[in-house]
C-alpha positions as CSV (number, residue, x, y, z in Angstrom):
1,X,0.0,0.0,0.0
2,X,1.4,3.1,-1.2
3,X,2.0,6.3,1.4
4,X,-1.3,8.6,0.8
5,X,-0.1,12.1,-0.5
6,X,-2.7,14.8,1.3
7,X,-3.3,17.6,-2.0
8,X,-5.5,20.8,-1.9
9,X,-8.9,19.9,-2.4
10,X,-9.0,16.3,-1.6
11,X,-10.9,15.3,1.8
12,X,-7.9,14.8,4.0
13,X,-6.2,17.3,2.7
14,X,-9.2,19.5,4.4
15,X,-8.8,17.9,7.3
16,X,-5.7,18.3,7.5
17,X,-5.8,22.0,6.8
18,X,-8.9,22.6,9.1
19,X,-6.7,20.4,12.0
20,X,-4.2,23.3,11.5
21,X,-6.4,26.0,11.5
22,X,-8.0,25.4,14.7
23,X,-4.5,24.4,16.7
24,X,-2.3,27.6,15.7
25,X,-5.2,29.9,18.0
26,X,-4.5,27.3,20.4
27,X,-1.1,27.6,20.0
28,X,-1.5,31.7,20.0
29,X,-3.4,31.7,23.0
30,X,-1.2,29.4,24.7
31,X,1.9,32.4,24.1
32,X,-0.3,34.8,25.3
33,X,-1.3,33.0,28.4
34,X,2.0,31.7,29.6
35,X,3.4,34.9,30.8
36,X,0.4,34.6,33.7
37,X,0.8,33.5,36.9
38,X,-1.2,32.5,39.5
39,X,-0.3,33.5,43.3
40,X,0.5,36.8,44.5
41,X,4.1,38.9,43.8
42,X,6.2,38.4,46.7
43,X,7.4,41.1,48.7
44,X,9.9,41.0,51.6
45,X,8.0,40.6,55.2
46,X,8.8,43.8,57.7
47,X,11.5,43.2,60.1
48,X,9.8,43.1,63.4
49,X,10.5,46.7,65.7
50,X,11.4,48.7,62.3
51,X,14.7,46.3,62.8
52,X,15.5,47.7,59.0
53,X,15.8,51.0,59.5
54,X,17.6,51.1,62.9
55,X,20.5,53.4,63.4
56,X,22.1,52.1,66.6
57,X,22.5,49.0,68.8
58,X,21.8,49.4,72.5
59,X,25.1,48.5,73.2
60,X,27.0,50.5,71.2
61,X,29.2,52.9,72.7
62,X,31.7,56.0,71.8
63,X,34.3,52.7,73.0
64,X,34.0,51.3,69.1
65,X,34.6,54.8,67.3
66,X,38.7,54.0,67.4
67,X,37.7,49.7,66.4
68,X,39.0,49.0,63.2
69,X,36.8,48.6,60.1
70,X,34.1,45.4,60.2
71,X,35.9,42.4,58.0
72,X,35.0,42.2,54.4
73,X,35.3,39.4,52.2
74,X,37.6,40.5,50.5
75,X,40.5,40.1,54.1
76,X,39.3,37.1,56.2
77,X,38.1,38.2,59.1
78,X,40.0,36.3,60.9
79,X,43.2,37.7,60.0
80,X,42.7,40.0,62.0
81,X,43.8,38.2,65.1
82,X,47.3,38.1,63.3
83,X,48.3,34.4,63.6
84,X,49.7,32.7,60.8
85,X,49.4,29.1,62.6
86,X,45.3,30.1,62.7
87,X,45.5,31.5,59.4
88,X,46.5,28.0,58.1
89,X,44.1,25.7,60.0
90,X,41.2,27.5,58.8
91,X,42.0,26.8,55.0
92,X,42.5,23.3,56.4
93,X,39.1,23.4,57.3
94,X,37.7,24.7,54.3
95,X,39.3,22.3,52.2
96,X,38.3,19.1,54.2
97,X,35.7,20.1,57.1
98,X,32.5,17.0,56.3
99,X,29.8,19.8,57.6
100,X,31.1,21.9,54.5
101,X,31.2,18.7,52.2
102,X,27.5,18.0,53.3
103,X,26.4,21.8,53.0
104,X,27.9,22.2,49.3
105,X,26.3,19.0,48.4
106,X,23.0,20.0,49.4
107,X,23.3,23.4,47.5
108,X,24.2,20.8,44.1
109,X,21.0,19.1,44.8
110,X,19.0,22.6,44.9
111,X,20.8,23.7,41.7
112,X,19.7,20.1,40.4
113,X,16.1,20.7,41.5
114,X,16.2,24.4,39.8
115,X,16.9,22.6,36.4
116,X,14.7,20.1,36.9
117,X,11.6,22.5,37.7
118,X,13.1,24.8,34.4
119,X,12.3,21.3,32.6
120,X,8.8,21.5,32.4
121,X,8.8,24.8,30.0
122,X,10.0,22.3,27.5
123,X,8.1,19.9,25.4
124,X,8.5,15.8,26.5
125,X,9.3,14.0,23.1
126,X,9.5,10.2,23.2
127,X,10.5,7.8,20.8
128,X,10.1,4.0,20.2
129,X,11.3,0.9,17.8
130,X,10.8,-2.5,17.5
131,X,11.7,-5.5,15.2
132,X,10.8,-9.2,15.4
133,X,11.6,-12.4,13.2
134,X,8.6,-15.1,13.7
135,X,7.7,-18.2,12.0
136,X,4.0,-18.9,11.6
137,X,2.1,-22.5,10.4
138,X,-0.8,-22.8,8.0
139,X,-2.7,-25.4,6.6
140,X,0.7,-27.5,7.1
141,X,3.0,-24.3,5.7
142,X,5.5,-22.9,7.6
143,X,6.5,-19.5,6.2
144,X,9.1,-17.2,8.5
145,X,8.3,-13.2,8.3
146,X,9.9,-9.9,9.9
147,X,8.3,-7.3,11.4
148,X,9.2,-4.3,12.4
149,X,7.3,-0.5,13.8
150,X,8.8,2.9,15.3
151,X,6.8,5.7,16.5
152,X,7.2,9.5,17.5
153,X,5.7,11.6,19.7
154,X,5.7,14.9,21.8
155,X,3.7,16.3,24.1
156,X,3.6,19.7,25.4
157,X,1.1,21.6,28.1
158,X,1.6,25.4,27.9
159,X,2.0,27.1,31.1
160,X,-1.5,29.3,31.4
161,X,-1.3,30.0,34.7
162,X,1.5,30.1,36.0
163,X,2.2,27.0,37.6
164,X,5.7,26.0,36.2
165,X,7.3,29.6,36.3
166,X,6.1,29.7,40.2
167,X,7.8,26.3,40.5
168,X,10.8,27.3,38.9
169,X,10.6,30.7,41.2
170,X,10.5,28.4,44.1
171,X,13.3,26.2,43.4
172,X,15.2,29.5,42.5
173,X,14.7,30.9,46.0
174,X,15.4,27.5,47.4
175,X,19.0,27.4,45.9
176,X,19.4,31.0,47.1
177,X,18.6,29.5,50.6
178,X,20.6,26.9,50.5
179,X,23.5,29.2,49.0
180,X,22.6,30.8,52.4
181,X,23.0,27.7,54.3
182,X,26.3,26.9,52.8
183,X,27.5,30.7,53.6
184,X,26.7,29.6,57.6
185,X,28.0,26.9,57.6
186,X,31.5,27.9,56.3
187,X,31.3,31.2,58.6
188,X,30.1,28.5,61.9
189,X,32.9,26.4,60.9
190,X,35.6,29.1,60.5
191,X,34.7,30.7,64.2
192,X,34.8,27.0,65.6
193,X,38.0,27.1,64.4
194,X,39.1,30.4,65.6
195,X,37.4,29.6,69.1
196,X,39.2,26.6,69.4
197,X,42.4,27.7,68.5
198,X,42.2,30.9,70.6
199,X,41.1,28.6,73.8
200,X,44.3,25.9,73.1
201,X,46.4,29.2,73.2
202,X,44.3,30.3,76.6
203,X,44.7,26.4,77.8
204,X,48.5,26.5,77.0
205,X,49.0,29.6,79.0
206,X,47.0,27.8,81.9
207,X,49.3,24.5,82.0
208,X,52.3,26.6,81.9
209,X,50.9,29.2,85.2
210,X,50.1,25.8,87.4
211,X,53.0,24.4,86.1
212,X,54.9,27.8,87.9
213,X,52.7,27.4,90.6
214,X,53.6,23.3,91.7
215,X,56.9,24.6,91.4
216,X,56.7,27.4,94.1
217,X,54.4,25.4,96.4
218,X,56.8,22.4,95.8
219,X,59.4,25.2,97.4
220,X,57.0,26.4,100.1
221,X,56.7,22.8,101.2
222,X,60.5,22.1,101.4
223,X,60.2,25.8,103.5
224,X,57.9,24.3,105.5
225,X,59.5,20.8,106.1
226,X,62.8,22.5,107.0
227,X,61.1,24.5,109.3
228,X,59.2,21.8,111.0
229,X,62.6,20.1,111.7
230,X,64.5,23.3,113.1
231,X,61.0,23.7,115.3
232,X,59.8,26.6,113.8
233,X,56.8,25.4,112.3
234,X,54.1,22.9,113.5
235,X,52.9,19.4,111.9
236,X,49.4,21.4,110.6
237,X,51.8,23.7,108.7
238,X,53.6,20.9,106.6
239,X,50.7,19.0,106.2
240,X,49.1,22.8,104.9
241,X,51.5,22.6,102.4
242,X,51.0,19.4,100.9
243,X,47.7,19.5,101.1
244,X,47.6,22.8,98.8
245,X,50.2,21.4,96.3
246,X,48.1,18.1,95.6
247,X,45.0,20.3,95.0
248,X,46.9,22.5,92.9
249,X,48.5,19.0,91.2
250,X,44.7,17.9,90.6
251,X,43.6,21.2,89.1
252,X,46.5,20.9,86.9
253,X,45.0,17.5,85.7
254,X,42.1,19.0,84.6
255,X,43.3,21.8,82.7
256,X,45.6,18.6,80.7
257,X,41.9,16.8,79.7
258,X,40.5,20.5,78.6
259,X,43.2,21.0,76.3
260,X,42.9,17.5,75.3
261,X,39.5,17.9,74.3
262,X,39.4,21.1,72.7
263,X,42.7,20.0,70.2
264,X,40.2,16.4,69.4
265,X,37.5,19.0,68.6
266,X,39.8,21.0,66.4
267,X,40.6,18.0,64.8
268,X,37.5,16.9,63.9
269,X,36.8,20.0,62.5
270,X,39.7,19.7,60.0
271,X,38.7,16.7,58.6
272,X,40.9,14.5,60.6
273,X,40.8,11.8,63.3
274,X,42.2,12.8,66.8
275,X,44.9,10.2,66.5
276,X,46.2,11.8,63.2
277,X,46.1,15.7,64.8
278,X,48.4,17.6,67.1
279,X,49.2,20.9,67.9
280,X,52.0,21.6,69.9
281,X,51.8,23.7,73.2
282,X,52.9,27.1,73.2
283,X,52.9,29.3,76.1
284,X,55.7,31.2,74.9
285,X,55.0,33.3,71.8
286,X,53.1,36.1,72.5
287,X,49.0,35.2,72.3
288,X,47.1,36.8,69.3
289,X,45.7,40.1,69.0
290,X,42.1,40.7,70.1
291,X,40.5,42.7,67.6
292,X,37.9,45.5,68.2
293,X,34.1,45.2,67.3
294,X,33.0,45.7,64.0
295,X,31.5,48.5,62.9
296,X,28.7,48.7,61.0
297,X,24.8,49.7,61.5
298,X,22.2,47.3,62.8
299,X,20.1,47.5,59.5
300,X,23.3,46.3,57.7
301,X,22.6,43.1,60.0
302,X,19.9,42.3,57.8
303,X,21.8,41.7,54.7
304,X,25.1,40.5,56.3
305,X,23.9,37.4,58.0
306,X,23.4,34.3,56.1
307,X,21.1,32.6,58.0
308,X,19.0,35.9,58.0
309,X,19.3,36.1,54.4
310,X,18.3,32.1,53.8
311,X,15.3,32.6,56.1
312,X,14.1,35.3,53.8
313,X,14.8,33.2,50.4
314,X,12.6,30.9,52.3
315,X,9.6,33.2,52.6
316,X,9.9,34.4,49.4
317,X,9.9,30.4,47.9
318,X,6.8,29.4,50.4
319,X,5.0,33.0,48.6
320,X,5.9,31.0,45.1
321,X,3.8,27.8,46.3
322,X,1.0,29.6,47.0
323,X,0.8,30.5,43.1
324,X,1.2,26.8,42.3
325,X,-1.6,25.5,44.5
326,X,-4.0,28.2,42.8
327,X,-2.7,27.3,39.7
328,X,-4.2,23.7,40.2
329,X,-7.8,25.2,40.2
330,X,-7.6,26.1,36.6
331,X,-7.8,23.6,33.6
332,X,-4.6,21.8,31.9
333,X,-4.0,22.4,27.8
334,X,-1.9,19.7,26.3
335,X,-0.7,19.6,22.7
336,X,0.4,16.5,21.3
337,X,1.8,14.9,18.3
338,X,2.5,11.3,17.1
339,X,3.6,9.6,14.1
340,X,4.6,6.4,13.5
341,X,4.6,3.0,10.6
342,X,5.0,-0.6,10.6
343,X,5.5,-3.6,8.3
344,X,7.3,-6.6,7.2
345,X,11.2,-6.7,6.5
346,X,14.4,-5.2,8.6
347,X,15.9,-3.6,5.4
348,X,16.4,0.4,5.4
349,X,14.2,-0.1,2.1
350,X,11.4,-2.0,3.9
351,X,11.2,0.8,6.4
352,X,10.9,3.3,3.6
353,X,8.3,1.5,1.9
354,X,6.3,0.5,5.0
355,X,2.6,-0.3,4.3
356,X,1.0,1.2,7.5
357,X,2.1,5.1,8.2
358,X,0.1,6.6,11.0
359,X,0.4,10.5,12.5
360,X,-1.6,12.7,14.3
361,X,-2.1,16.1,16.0
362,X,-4.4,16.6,19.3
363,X,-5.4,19.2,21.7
364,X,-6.8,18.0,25.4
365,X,-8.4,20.0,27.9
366,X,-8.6,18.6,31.0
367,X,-9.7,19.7,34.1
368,X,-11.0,18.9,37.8
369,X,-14.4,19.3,38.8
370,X,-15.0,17.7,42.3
371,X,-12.3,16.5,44.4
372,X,-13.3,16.5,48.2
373,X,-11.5,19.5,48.7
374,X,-7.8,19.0,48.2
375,X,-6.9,21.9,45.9
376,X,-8.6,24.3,49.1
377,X,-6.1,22.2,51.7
378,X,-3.3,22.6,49.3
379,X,-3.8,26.2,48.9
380,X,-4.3,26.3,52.7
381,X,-1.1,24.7,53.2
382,X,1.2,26.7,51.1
383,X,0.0,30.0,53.0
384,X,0.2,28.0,56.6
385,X,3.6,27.6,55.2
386,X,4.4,31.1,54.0
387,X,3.0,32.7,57.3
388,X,5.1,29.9,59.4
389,X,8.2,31.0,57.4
390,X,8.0,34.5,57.7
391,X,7.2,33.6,61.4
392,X,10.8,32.0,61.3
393,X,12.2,35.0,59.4
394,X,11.5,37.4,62.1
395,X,12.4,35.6,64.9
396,X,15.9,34.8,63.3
397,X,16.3,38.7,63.0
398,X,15.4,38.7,66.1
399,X,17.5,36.4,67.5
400,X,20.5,37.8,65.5
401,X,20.2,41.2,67.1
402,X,20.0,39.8,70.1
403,X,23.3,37.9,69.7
404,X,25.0,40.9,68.7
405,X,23.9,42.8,71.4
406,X,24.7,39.9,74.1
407,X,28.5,39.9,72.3
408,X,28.8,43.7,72.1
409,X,28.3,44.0,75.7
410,X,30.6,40.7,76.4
411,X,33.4,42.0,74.8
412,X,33.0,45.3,76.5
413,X,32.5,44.2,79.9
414,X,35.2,41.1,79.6
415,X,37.9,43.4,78.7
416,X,37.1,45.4,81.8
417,X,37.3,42.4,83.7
418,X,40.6,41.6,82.9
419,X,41.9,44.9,83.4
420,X,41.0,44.1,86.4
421,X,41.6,40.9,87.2
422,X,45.4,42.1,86.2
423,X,45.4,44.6,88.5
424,X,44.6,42.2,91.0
425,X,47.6,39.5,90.3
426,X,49.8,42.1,90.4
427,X,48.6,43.1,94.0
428,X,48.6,39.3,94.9
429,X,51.8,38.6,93.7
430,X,53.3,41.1,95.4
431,X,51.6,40.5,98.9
432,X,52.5,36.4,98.2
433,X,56.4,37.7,98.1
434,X,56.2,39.8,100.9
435,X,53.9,37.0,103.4
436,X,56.5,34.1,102.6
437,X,59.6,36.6,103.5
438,X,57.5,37.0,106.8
439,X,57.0,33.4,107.5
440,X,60.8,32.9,106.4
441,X,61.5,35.4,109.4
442,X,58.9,33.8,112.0
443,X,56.5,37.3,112.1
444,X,53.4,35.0,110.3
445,X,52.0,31.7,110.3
446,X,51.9,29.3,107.2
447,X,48.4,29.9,107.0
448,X,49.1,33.3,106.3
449,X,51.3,32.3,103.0
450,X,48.8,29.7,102.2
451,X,45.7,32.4,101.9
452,X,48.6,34.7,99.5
453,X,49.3,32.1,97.5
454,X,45.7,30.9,96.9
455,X,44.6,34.7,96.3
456,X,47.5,34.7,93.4
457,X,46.6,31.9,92.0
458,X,42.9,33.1,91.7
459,X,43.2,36.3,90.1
460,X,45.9,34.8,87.7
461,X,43.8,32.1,86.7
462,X,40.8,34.7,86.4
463,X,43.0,36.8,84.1
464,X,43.3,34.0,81.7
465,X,39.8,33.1,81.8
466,X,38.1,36.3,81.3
467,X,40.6,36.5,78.3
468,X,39.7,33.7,76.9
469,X,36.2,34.4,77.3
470,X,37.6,37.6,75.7
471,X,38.3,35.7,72.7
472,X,35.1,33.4,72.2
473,X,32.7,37.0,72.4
474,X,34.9,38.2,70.1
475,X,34.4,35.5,67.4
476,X,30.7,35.2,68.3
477,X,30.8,38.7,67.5
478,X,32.4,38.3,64.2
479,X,30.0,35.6,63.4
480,X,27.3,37.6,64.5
481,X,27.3,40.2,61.8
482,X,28.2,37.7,59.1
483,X,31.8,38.0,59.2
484,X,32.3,39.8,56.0
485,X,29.6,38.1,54.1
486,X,27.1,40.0,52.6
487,X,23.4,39.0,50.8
488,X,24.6,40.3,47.7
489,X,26.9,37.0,47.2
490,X,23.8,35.0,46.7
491,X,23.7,33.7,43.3
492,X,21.7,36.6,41.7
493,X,20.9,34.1,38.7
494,X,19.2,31.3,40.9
495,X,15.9,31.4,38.8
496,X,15.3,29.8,35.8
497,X,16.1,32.0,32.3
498,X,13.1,31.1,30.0
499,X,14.7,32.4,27.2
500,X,17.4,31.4,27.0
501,X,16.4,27.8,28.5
502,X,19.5,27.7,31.3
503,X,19.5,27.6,34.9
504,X,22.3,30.5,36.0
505,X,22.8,29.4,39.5
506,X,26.6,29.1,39.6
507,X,28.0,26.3,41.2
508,X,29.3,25.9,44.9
509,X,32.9,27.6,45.1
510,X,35.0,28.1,48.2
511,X,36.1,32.1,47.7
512,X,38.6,31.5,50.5
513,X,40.7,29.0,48.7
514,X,42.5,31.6,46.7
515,X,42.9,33.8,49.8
516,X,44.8,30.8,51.9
C-alpha cells in the first residue's frame, strides 16, 4: 500500500488543513497565556521593631569609634587576630571540614532541582522501535516473516497560569537559601575554628601558670618541712602545704583533659581523626591580638547574615507555592503529536516502503471538577507555610540582634574584667612575696602564706579566663554580623532564564581557597 499524499482539495487534505487552523489559536493563546501567573508577587515581610531602619544598637558605645573597620570578604576576618598558625588551620578546614562537604552538596541538589523545575517549560518527546523475526504455520505451511514499527511523539502543556514559572521561582529561591546555608556553615565552621584555636592558646598559657605554681608550692613545702625540723613550724603547717600542692596538682589535671579535648574538637573539624592531629603547646610566643568590634549599623545586620538572608529566600519560595496550589484550580492544555509505521522486512528499504504510516495532531483539555476539597487544603497549606516562614524569618532577625547585642556587651564588659583581674595578680603577687619573706623570718604563720598564695593563683587564673572568654565574644561577635559576608553573594541568577532555556545558578565555590 502506497503512502497517501494529502493535496488541496482532496478530503484529507481539508482535514488536514482545518486540524491546522484550529490548533495555531491554540497555540497563539497558549503564548499569550503563559506569561500569567497565579499566586501573588512576593514582597519582603517587615522586620519586626522597624529592625531595617535602625541606626544604633543598644550597646553601642563611643568605646568602638577607634575599632577598626568590620571584616569584608575580600581580608578574612580572621586575619585579623594576626596568627599565621590560625590562618592555616582555617583553610585546612575549608578544604576538608564533612559539615562543608555535606552543605555544598545540598546546595548541588538545589541547583539540580532548579533545572529540573526549568524542565517543564519544555516539550516531553519520546520515541520507540521494535523488530521481530517469527515463524507462523498454516494449513501445514510454515513460512518465516519480519516485522518491524517505530513511533514518535511529543507532548507539550503550555504554562497558562503560572504554575511552572512559580515552581521554577521556588526552586530558585530554594537554591538561594541553600546558598545561604552553605555561607553559615563555612562562617560557623571558620569561628569553631578560631574559638578553638584561641582557647588551646588560653589552655597552654594555663598548664604553663600551674606548672609555675607546683613549682613554688613544691618550694613552700620544702620551706615548710625545713622549718618543721628546726621547730619553727608545727605538723598542721607541713601538712598545709602538701595538702595545697596536691590540690593545685589535681587542678592541673584538669586543665591537661581541657586542652585534650578542645585539640580532638579542632581536629575533627579539619577533617581528621584525633589520633592523626596535634598541635604543639605554646605558652611562649606572645597570644594573638584581640580585635575590636565591627563597625557597622544594625540594619546592615539584615543583609550581612546568612542565616537571616536564607530565612528570607525561604519566605519568598513558600510566597511561590501559593501560586502553584492556585494554579491547580484552573484547567490543563496539552498539545500532542505522534507519528509512526510498521510492516514486514528489517531492510532500510522496507522501512521506507512500509505499508501502514500513522500520525496525528491533538489538543486535550482537561480539568478537575470535584475533588473533596484537596486543591482548598493545598492552597491552605502553602499560606500555613508562607505565614510559618515568615514567622521564622522574624524571629531569626530577632534572634541575630540579640546575639550581637549579648556579644557587644561581652566584649566590652570582659575586657574590663581583665583589666581588672590584672590589676589584681599584680597586687597578689606582690603580697604572696612579701607573706613568705614574713614566715621565712617567723613574724606570720603558714596559713598566712597559704591564703597569699591561693589569692595569686585566683586572680591569675581569672585573668586568663576572662581573656579567653575575651576571645570566644569576640568571634561570636564576628560571626554575629556575618563576618564579612554580605546578601549580595547569593547567586543573583538562581531562577530559571526562559529564554534562554538555562538555569544560572553558579556552582558551589570556596572564595577563601585563593585567599589561603
Amino acid at each position: 500500500m502506497r503512502n497517501p499524499k494529502f493535496t488541496p482539495g482532496t478530503g484529507s487534505g481539508k482535514q488536514a488543513v482545518s486540524l491546522r487552523a484550529a490548533l495555531w489559536p491554540c497555540v497563539a493563546l497558549a503564548g499569550c497565556l503563559a506569561g500569567c501567573a497565579a499566586g501573588p508577587d512576593y514582597v519582603r515581610p517587615p522586620a519586626p521593631d522597624q529592625a531595617d531602619s535602625q541606626t544604633a544598637f543598644k550597646e553601642d558605645g563611643p568605646w568602638r569609634q577607634a575599632m577598626p573597620a568590620a571584616p569584608d570578604d575580600a581580608q578574612p576576618w580572621w586575619h585579623a587576630y594576626g596568627d599565621e598558625q590560625l590562618d592555616a588551620l582555617v583553610g585546612q578546614a575549608m578544604a576538608a571540614n564533612q559539615t562543608l562537604a555535606q552543605a555544598q552538596a545540598q546546595y548541588r541538589a538545589a541547583q539540580a532541582l532548579v533545572r529540573g523545575a526549568q524542565a517543564a517549560y519544555s516539550p516531553v518527546v519520546q520515541a520507540g522501535a521494535s523488530a521481530q523475526r517469527a515463524r507462523a504455520y498454516s494449513s501445514g505451511k510454515s513460512s518465516l516473516g519480519d516485522a518491524h514499527a517505530w513511533s514518535l511523539s511529543a507532548s507539550w502543556e503550555p504554562d497558562f497560569w503560572g504554575s511552572v514559572s512559580r515552581s521554577v521561582e521556588a526552586a530558585g529561591d530554594t537554591a538561594q537559601a541553600t546558598a545561604a546555608d552553605l555561607a553559615a556553615a563555612r562562617l560557623a565552621v571558620q569561628a569553631s575554628v578560631v574559638n578553638d584555636y584561641l582557647q588551646l592558646r588560653i589552655t597552654d598559657r594555663q598548664k604553663a601558670l600551674y606548672a609555675r605554681t607546683i613549682e613554688a608550692y613544691r618550694k613552700s613545702l620544702d620551706l615548710t618541712q625545713a622549718q618543721f625540723r628546726a621547730g619553727v613550724a608545727t605538723h598542721a603547717d607541713v601538712s598545709l602545704a602538701e595538702s595545697t600542692l596536691a590540690a593545685t596538682q589535681a587542678q592541673a589535671i584538669d586543665v591537661n583533659l581541657t586542652r585534650r579535648q578542645t585539640e580532638h574538637a579542632l581536629a575533627i573539624l579539619l577533617g581528621r581523626t584525633p589520633a592523626g592531629f596535634s598541635l604543639a603547646p605554646d605558652d611562649a610566643s606572645a597570644l594573638p591580638a584581640l580585635p575590636g568590634a565591627p563597625i557597622g549599623l544594625p540594619s546592615q545586620l539584615l543583609e550581612r547574615r546568612p542565616d537571616i538572608a536564607g530565612a528570607e529566600r525561604r519566605v519568598a519560595a513558600a510566597n511561590a507555592q501559593i501560586g502553584v496550589a492556585q494554579a491547580a484550580f484552573y484547567p490543563h492544555f496539552t498539545l500532542s503529536a505522534s507519528g509512526g509505521n510498521g510492516g514486514p522486512g528489517l531492510a532500510l528499504a522496507s522501512w521506507a516502503a512500509a505499508p501502514t504510516k500513522a500520525w496525528a495532531l491533538g489538543l486535550a483539555l482537561a480539568g478537575t471538577i470535584f475533588d473533596g476539597g484537596a486543591r482548598d487544603a493545598d492552597l491552605e497549606h502553602a499560606r500555613a507555610d508562607f505565614d510559618a516562614a515568615a514567622a521564622t524569618y522574624r524571629q531569626t532577625v530577632l534572634d541575630g540582634f540579640q546575639e550581637v547585642e549579648d556579644n557587644l556587651a561581652a566584649v566590652r564588659e570582659l575586657r574590663q574584667e581583665f583589666d581588672a583581674n590584672l590589676r589584681a595578680t599584680q597586687s597578689a603577687r606582690a603580697a604572696e612575696r612579701i607573706t613568705l619573706s614574713q614566715y621565712r623570718a617567723g613574724t606570720v604563720t603558714y596559713m598566712n602564706v597559704i591564703t597569699a598564695q591561693a589569692l595569686a593563683l585566683t586572680n591569675e587564673r581569672s585573668a586568663l579566663q576572662a581573656q579567653g572568654r575575651a576571645y570566644a565574644a569576640s568571634v561570636a561577635l564576628i560571626k554575629a554580623v556575618g563576618g564579612g559576608w554580605s546578601a549580595a553573594q547569593l547567586p543573583q541568577g538562581a531562577q530559571a532564564d526562559r529564554s534562554a532555556g538555562e538555569v544560572a545558578v553558579s556552582d558551589s565555590k570556596d572564595e577563601h581557597h585563593e585567599q589561603q
